[in-house]
VEXDREN-2710 file (C-alpha; in Angstrom, 1 decimal):
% VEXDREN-2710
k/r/px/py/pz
1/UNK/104.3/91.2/102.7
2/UNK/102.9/88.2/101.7
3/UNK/99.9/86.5/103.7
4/UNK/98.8/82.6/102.6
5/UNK/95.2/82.1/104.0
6/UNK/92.8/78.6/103.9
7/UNK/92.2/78.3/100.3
8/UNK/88.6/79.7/98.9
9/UNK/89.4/82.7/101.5
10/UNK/91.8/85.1/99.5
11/UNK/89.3/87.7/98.6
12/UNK/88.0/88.0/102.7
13/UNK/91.6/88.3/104.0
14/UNK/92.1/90.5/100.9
15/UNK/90.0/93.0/102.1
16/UNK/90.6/92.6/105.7
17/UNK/94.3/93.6/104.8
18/UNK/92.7/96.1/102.9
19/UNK/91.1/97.4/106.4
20/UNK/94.1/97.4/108.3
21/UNK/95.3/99.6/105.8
22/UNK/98.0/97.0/103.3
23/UNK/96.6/97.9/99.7
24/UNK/96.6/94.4/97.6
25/UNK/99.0/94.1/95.0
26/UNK/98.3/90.5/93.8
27/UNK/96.0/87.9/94.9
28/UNK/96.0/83.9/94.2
29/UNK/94.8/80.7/95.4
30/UNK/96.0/80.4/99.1
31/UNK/97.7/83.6/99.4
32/UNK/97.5/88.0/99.2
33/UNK/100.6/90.2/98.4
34/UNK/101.0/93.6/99.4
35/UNK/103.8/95.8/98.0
36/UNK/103.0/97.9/101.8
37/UNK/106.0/97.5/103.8
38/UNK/106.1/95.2/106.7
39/UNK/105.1/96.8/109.7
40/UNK/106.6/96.3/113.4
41/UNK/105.1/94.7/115.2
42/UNK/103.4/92.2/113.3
43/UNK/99.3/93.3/113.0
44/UNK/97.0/91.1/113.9
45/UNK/95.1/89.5/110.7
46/UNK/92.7/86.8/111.4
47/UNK/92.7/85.5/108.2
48/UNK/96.5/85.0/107.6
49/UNK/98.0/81.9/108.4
50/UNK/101.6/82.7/107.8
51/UNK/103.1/85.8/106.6
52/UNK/106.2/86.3/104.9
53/UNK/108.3/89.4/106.0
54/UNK/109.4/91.1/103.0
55/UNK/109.1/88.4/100.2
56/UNK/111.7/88.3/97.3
57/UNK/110.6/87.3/94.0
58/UNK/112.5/84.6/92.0
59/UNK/112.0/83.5/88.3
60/UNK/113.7/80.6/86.3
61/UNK/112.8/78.0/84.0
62/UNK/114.4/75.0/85.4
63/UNK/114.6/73.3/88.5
64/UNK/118.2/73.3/88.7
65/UNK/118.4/77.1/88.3
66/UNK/115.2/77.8/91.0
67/UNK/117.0/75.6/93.5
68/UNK/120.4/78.2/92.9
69/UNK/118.2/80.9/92.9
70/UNK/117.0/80.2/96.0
71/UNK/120.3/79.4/97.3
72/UNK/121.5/82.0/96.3
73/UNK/118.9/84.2/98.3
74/UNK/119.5/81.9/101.6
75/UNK/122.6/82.2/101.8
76/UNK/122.7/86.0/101.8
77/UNK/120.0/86.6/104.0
78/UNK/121.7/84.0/106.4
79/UNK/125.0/85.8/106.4
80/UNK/127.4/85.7/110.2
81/UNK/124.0/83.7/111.3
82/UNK/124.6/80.4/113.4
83/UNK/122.3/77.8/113.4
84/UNK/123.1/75.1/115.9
85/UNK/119.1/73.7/116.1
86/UNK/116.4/72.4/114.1
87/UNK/115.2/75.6/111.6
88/UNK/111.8/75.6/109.3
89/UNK/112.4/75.2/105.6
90/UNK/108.9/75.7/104.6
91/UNK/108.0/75.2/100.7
92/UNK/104.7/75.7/99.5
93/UNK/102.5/75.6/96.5
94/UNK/99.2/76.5/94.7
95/UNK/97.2/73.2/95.2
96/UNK/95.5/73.8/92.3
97/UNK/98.0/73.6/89.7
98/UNK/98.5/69.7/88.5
99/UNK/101.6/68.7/88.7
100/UNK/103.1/72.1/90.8
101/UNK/103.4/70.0/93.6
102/UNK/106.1/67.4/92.0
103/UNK/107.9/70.3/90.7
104/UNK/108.2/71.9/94.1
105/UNK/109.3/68.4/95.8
106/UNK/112.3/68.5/93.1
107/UNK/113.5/71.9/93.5
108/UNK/113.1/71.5/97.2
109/UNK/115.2/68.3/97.0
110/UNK/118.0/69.9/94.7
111/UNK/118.0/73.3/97.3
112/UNK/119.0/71.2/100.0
113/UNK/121.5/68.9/97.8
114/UNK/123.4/72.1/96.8
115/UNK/122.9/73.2/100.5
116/UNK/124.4/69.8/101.4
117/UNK/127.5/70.3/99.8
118/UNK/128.3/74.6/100.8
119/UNK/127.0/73.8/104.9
120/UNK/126.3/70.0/105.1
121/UNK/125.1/70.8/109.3
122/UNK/123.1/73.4/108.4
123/UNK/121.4/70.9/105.7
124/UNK/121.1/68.3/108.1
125/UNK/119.0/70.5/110.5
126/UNK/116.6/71.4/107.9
127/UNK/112.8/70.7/109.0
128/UNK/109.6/71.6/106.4
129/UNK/107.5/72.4/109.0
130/UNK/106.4/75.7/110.8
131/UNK/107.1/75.8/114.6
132/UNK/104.3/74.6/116.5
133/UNK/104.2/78.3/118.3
134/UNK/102.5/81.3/116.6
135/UNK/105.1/84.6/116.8
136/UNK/108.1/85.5/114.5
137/UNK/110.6/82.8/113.0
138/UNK/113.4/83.1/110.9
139/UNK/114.4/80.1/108.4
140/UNK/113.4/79.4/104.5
141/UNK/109.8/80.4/103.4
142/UNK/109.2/79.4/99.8
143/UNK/105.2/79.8/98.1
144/UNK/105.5/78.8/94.5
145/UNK/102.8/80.2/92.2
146/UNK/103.6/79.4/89.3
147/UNK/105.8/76.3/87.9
148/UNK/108.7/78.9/87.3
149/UNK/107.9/81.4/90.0
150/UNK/107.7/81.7/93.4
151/UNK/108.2/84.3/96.6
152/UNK/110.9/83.7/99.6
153/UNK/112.0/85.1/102.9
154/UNK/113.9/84.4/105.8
155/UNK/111.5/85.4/108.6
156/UNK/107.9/84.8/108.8
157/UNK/105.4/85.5/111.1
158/UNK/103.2/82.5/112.2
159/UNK/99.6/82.9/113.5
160/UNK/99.3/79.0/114.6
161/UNK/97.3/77.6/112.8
162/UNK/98.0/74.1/112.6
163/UNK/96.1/70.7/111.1
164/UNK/95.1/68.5/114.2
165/UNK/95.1/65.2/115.0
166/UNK/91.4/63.5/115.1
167/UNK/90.5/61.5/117.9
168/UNK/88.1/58.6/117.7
169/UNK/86.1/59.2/120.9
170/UNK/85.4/62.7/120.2
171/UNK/81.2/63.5/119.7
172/UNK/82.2/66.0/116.5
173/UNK/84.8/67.5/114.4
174/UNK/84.9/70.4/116.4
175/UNK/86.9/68.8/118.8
176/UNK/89.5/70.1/115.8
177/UNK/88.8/73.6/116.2
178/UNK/89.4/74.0/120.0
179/UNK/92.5/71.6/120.4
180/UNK/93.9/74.1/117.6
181/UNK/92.9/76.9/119.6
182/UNK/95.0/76.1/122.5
183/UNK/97.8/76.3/119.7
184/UNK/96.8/79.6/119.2
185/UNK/96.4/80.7/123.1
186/UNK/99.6/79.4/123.9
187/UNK/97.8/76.7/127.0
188/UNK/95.3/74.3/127.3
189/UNK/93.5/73.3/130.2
190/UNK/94.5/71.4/132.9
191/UNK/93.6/69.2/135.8
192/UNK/91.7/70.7/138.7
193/UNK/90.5/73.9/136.4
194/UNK/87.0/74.7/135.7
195/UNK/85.6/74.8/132.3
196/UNK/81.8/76.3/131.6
197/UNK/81.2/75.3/127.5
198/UNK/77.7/76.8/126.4
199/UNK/76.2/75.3/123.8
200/UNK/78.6/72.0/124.2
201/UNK/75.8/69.2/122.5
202/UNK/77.2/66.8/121.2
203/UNK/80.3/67.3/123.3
204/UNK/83.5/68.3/121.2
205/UNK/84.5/70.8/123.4
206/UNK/83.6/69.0/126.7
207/UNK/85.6/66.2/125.8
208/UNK/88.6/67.9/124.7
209/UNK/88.6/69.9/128.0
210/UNK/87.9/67.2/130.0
211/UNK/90.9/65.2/128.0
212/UNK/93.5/67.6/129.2
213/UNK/92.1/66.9/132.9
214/UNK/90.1/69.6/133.5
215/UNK/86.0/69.5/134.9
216/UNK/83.5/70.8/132.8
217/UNK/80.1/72.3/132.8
218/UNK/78.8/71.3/129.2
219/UNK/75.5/73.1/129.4
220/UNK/73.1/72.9/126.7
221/UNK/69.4/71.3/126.1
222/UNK/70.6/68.5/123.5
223/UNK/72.2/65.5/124.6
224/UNK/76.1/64.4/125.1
225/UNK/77.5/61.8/122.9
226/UNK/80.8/59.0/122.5
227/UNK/83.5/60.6/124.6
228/UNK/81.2/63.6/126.3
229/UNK/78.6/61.0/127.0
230/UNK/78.9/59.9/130.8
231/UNK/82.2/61.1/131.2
232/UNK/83.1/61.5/135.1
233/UNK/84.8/64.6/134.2
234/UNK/81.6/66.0/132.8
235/UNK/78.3/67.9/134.1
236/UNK/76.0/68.1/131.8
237/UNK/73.9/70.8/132.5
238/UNK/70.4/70.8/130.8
239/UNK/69.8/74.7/130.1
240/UNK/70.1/77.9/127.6
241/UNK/73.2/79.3/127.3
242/UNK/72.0/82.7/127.1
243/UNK/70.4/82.3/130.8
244/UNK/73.3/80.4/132.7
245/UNK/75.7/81.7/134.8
246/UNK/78.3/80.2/137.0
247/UNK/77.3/78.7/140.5
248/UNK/77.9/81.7/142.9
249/UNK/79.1/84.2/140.0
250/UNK/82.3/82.3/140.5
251/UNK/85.2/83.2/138.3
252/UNK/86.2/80.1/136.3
253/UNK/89.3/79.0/134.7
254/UNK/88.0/78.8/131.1
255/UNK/84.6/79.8/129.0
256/UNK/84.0/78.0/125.9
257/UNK/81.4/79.1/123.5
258/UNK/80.4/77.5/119.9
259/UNK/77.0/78.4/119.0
260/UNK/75.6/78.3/115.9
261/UNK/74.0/81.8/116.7
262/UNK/73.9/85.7/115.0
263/UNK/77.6/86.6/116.0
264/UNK/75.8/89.8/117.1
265/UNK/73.7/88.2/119.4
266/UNK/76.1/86.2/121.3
267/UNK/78.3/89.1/121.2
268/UNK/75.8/91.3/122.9
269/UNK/73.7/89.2/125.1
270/UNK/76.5/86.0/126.3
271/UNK/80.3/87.3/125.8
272/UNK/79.5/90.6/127.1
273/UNK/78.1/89.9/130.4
274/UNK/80.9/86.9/131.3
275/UNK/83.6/89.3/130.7
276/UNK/82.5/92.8/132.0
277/UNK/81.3/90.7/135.3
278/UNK/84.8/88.7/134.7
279/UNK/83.2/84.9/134.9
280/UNK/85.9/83.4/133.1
281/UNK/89.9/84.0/133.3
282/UNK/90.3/82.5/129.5
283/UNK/87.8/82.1/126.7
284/UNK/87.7/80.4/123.5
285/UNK/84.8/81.7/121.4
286/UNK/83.5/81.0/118.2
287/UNK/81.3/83.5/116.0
288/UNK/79.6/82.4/112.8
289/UNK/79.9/84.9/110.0
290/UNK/78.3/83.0/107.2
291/UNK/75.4/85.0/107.4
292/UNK/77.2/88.4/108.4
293/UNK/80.0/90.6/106.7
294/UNK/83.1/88.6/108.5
295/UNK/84.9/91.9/107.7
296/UNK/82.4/93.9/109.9
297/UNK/82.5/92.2/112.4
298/UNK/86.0/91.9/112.9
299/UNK/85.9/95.3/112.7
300/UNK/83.7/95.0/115.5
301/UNK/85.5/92.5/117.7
302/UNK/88.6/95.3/117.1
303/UNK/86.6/97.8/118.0
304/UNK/87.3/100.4/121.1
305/UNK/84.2/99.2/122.8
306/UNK/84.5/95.1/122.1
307/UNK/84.3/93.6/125.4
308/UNK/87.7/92.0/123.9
309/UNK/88.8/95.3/124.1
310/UNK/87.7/96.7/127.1
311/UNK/87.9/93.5/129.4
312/UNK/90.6/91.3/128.3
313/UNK/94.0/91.5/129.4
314/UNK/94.8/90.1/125.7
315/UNK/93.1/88.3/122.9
316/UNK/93.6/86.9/119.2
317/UNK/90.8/86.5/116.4
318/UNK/92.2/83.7/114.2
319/UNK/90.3/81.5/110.8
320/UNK/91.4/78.5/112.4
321/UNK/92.2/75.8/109.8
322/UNK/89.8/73.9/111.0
323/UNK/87.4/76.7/111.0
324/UNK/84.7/77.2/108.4
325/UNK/82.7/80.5/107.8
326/UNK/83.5/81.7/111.5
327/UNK/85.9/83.0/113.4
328/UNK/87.7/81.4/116.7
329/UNK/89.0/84.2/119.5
330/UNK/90.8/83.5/122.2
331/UNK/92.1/85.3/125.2
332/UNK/92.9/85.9/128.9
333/UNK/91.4/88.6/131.2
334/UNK/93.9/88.1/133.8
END
């Protein structure tokens, strides 16, 4: 299988493939190859954006005779298949090659021209985009990685990470990394729930929960600002994460958490408590690795005695694209 990652991340979700037990065959800017068959179901790898089930290589040295060549592919894997909607025809490149990119665009452009003229409908349905849902789709996935090389498949597996839209009134560009999240999770808040975010200064989180309709306890010692800042949806809460609890030991609809905190820490003494005494019915939770080994402690979110494990009905480490050096769970414990 082949995994594409957030460039600058190859070697981490290298190794954590390595973890899981898929040897690395070849690595490059954006993505990891593994010659290990694909395994059903799909494992989870927090690093992987999309993964390609059972890549074919293709070589050629023009763009007519890629285009065919992928054509060619297509239309076998395709076979009695019926497409009567929209279907992802994803072609991708290494960023870092000049010029790759222009080369892509034309053999791209002559795929769907000789694609045109076998199943004009088909053609006409074609869409360069990964559904918007995370989970197993079939369609085109091309990576070039070289001007005269590049892998394809017909089904993928999508972990959700997407590129979000910025908002002008949000307090911090974190307000990226938890609207994506909800991609991930599959919902997003919504009027009349309860949100508790700890650690929410300057408000990224607040705002985007309290955007969706939801009220929110931001609690944290440092203040609110633009969109957070006097919001009517919004409690700000002037106290330490690590010592608040919710009024009455109340379940509430969601727990955010984004500290800039030892992953450990948190872990232990904040994500532990809300879920064994099952405070929250979903969380999104962020833990900073840039000063830990990311690859232990995914290992240790995995692990038999995570609270993840032992206390949420399901959950989903991702490297969010608009994540950094941390990683973004998500879950439900009901």
């Amino acid at each position: 299988m082949l995994c594409t990652c957030q460039p600058g991340f190859e070697s981490l979700l290298g190794l954590e493939m390595g973890a899981l037990g898929f040897a690395t065959q070849e690595i490059g800017p954006g993505w990891v190859l593994s010659n290990a068959p694909t395994p059903t179901p799909m494992p989870e790898v927090a690093f992987a954006y999309l993964i390609f089930n059972s890549p074919v290589e293709i070589q050629a040295d023009s763009v007519n005779a890629l285009a065919q060549k992928v054509l060619d592919y297509f239309m076998k894997a395709l076979g009695p298949t019926r497409i009567d909607e929209a279907w992802p025809c994803v072609w991708q490149f290494e960023a870092e090659l000049v010029g790759l990119g222009r080369r892509v665009s034309a053999v791209e452009a002559a795929f769907l021209e000789m694609l045109k003229k076998r199943m004009s409908r088909l053609a006409k349905l074609a869409v360069n985009a990964t559904p918007r849902e995370s989970g197993d789709v079939k369609g085109l996935f091309v990576r070039f990685v070289d001007f005269g090389r590049a892998y394809v498949s017909f089904e993928a597996f999508s972990n959700g990470q997407k590129r979000m839209a910025d908002d002008d009134y949000a307090p911090s560009r974190s307000y990226l990394k938890v609207e994506e999240a909800y991609v991930v999770l599959g919902i997003d808040p919504k009027e009349n729930e309860t949100v508790v975010d700890l650690g929410a200064a300057p408000g990224g989180w607040s705002y985007s929960a309290a955007r969706h309709g939801a009220k929110v306890i931001a609690v944290d010692n440092g203040p609110l600002k633009a969109g957070a800042l006097n919001n009517d949806l919004i409690e700000h809460v002037l106290a330490d994460a690590f010592g608040y609890c919710p009024p009455d030991n109340a379940q509430v609809d969601w727990l955010f958490c984004d500290l800039v905190e030892d992953p450990n820490h948190v872990l232990d003494n904040l994500i532990t408590p809300w879920l064994t005494k099952g405070w929250c019915k979903r969380f999104v939770i962020n833990f900073k690795f840039g000063r830990a080994d990311p690859i232990a402690l995914l290992k240790q979110l995995r692990s038999p005695t995570s609270p993840f494990v032992t206390h949420a009905k399901y959950f989903k480490i991702r490297h969010l694209f608009h994540d950094r050096e941390e990683f973004t769970v998500v879950g439900s414990t009901v």
